[in-house]
Rosetta silent file (secondary structure, phi, psi, omega in degrees, C-alpha in Angstrom):
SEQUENCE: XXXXXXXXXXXXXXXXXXXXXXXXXXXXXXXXXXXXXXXXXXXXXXXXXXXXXXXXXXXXXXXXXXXXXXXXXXXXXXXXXXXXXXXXXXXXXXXXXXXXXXXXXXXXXX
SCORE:     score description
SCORE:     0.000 S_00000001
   1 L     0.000  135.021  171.613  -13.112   -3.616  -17.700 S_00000001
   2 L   -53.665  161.513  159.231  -12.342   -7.051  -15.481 S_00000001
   3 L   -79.041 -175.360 -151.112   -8.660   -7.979  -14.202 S_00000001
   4 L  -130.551  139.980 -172.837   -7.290  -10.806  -16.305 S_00000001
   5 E  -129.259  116.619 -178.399   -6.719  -14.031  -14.590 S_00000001
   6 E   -93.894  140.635  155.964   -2.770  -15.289  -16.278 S_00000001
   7 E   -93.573  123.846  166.165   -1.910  -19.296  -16.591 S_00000001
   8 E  -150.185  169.535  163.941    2.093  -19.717  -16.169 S_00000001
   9 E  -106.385  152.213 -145.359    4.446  -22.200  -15.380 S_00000001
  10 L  -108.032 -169.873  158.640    6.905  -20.894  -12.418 S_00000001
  11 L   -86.348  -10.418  149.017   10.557  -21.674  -12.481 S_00000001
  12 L   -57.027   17.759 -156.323   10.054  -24.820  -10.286 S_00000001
  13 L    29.172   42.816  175.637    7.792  -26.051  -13.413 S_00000001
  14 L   -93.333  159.679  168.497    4.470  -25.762  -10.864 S_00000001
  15 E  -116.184  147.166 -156.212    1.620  -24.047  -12.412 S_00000001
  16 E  -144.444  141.914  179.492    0.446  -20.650  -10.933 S_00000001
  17 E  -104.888 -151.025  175.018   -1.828  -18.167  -11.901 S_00000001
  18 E   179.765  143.139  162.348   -1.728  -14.451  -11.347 S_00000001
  19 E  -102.287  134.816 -169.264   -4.592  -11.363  -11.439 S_00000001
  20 E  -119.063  133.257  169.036   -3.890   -8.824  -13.456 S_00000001
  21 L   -77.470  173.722  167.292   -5.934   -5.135  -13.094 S_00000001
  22 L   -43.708  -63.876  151.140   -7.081   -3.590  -16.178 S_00000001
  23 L   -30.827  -40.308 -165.390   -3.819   -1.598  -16.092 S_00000001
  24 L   125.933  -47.218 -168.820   -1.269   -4.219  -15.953 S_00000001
  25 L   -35.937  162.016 -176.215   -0.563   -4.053  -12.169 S_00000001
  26 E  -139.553  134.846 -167.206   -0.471   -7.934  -10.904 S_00000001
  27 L  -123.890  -21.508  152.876   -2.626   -7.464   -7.907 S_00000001
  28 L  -148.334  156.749  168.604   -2.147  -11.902   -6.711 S_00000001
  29 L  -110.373  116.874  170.232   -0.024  -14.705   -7.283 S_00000001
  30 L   -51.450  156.815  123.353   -1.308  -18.234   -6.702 S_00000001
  31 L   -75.684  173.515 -161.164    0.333  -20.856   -5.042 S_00000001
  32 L   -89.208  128.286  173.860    2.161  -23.068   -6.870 S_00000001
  33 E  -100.832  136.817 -164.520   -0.140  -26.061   -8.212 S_00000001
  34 L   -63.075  -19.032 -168.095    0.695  -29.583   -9.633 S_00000001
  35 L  -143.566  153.284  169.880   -1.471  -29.845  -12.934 S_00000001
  36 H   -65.902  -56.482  130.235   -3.335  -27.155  -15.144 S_00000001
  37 H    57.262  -91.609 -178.240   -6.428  -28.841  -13.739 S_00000001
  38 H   -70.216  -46.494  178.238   -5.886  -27.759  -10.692 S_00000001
  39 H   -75.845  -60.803  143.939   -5.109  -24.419  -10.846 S_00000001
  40 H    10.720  -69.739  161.970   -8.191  -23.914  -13.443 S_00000001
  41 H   -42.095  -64.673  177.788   -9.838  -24.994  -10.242 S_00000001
  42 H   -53.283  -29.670  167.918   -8.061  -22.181   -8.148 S_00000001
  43 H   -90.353    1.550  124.186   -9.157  -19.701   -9.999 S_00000001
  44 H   -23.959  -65.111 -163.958  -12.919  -21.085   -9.613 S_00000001
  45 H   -81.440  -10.694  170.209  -12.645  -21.001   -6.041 S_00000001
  46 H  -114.397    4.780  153.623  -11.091  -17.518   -6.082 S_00000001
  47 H  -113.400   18.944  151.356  -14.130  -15.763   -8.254 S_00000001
  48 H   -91.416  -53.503 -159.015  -16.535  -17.858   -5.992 S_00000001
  49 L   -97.458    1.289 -171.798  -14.869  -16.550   -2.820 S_00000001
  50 L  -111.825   20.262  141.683  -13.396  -13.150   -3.590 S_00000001
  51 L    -6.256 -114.238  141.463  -16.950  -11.769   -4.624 S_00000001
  52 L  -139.523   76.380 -165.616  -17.574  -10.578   -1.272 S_00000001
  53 L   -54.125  163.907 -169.291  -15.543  -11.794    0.682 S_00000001
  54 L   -87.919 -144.229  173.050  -15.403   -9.986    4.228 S_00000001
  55 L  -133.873  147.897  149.769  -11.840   -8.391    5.387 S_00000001
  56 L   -76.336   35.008 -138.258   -9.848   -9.739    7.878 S_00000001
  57 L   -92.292  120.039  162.145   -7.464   -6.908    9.488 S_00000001
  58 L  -102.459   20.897  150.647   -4.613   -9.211   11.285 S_00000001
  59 L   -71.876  131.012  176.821   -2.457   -5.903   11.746 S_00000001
  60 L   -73.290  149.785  165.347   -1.425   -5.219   14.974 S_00000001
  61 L   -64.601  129.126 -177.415   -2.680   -1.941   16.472 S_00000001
  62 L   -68.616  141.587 -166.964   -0.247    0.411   16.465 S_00000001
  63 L   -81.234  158.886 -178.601    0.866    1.617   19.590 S_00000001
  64 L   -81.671  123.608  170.136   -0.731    4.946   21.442 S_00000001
  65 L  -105.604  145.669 -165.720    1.385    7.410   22.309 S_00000001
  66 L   -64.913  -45.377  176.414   -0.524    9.925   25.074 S_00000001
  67 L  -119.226   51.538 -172.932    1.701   12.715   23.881 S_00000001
  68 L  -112.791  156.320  162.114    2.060   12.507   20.455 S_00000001
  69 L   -98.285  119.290  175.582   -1.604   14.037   19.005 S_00000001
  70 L   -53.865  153.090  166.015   -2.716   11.757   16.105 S_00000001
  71 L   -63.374  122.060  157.532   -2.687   13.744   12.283 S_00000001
  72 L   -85.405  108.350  148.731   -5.945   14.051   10.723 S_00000001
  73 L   -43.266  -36.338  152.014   -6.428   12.190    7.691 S_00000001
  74 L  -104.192  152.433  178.163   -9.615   13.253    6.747 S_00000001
  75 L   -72.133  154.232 -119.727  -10.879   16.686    6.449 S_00000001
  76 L   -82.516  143.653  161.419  -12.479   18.691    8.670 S_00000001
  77 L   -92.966  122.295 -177.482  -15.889   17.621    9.101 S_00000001
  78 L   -53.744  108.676 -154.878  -18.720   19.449    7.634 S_00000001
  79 L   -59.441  124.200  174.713  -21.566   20.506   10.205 S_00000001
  80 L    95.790   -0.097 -178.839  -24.838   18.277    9.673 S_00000001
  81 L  -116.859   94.692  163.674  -23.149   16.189    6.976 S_00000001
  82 L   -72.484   97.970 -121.120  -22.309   12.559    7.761 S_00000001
  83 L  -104.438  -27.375 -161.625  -19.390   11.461    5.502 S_00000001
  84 L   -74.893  125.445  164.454  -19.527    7.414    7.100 S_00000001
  85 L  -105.011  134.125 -150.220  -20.731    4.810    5.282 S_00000001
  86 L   -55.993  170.360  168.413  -22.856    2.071    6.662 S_00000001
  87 L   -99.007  -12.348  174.573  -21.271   -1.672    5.359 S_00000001
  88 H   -62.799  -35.086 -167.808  -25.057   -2.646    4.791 S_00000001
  89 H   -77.539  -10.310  172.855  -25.001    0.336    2.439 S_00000001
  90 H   -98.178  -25.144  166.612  -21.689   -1.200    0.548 S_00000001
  91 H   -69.091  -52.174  171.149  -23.526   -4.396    0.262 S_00000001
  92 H   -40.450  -57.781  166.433  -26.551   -2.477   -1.310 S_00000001
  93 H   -58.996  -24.963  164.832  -24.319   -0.385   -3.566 S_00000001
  94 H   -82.038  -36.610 -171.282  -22.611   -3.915   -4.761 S_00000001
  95 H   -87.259   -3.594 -155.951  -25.718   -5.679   -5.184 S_00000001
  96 H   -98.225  -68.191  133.958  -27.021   -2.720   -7.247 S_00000001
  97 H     8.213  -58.998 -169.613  -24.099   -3.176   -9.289 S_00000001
  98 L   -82.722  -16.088 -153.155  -24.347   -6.842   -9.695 S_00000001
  99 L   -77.505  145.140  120.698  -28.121   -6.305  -10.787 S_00000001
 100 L    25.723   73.088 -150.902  -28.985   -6.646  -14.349 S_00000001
 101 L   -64.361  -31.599 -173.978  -29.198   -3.287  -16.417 S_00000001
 102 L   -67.246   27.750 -177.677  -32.248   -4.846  -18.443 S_00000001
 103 L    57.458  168.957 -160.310  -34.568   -4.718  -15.154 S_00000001
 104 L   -64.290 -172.241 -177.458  -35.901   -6.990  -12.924 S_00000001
 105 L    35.149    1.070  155.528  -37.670   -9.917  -14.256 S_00000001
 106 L  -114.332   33.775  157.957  -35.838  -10.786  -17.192 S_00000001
 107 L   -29.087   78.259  150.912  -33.270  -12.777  -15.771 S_00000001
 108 L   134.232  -18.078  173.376  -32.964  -15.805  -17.828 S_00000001
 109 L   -71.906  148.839 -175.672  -35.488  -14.630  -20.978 S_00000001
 110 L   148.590    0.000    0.000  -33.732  -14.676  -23.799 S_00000001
């Protein structure tokens, strides 16, 4: 099931949208926009650009300390078994996804 994309008016009377998961969870909040219009438009421009969009990470690196040992977070790794995934292979697995279940070629028949 899709998130839910909500139309509100805020208490400044601006109109704002919100994404909603499947769950309920509100996962963004718009800015606040001047017309319905517009924001109708914002959410255009955020299921054209939040597809797949890349990541960003603006977090600073946290600092190293020499005698602290970092915690492992993942589990011990299994000999001969590579756990890492490639990001061409998350683009593959998304476009796979994205594909049609009625097979190739009948895109637009109908």
């Amino acid at each position: 099931m899709a998130g839910t994309f909500e139309l509100f008016v805020d208490a400044d009377a601006c109109f704002r949208f919100r994404l909603r998961a499947p769950d309920g969870a509100v996962l963004a909040v718009s800015k606040g926009f001047a017309d319905k219009p517009a924001a109708v438009a914002g959410i255009t421009a955020v299921r054209e650009y939040a597809g797949m969009g890349l990541i960003s990470d603006l977090c600073p690196e946290p600092p190293v300390s020499p005698a602290a040992p970092r915690p492992r977070s993942t589990p011990t790794p299994v000999p001969g078994v590579d756990r890492r995934v490639h990001d061409n292979d998350l683009r593959i697995r998304a476009r796979a996804l994205r594909r049609p279940a009625h097979g190739p070629g009948a895109v637009g028949v109908g």
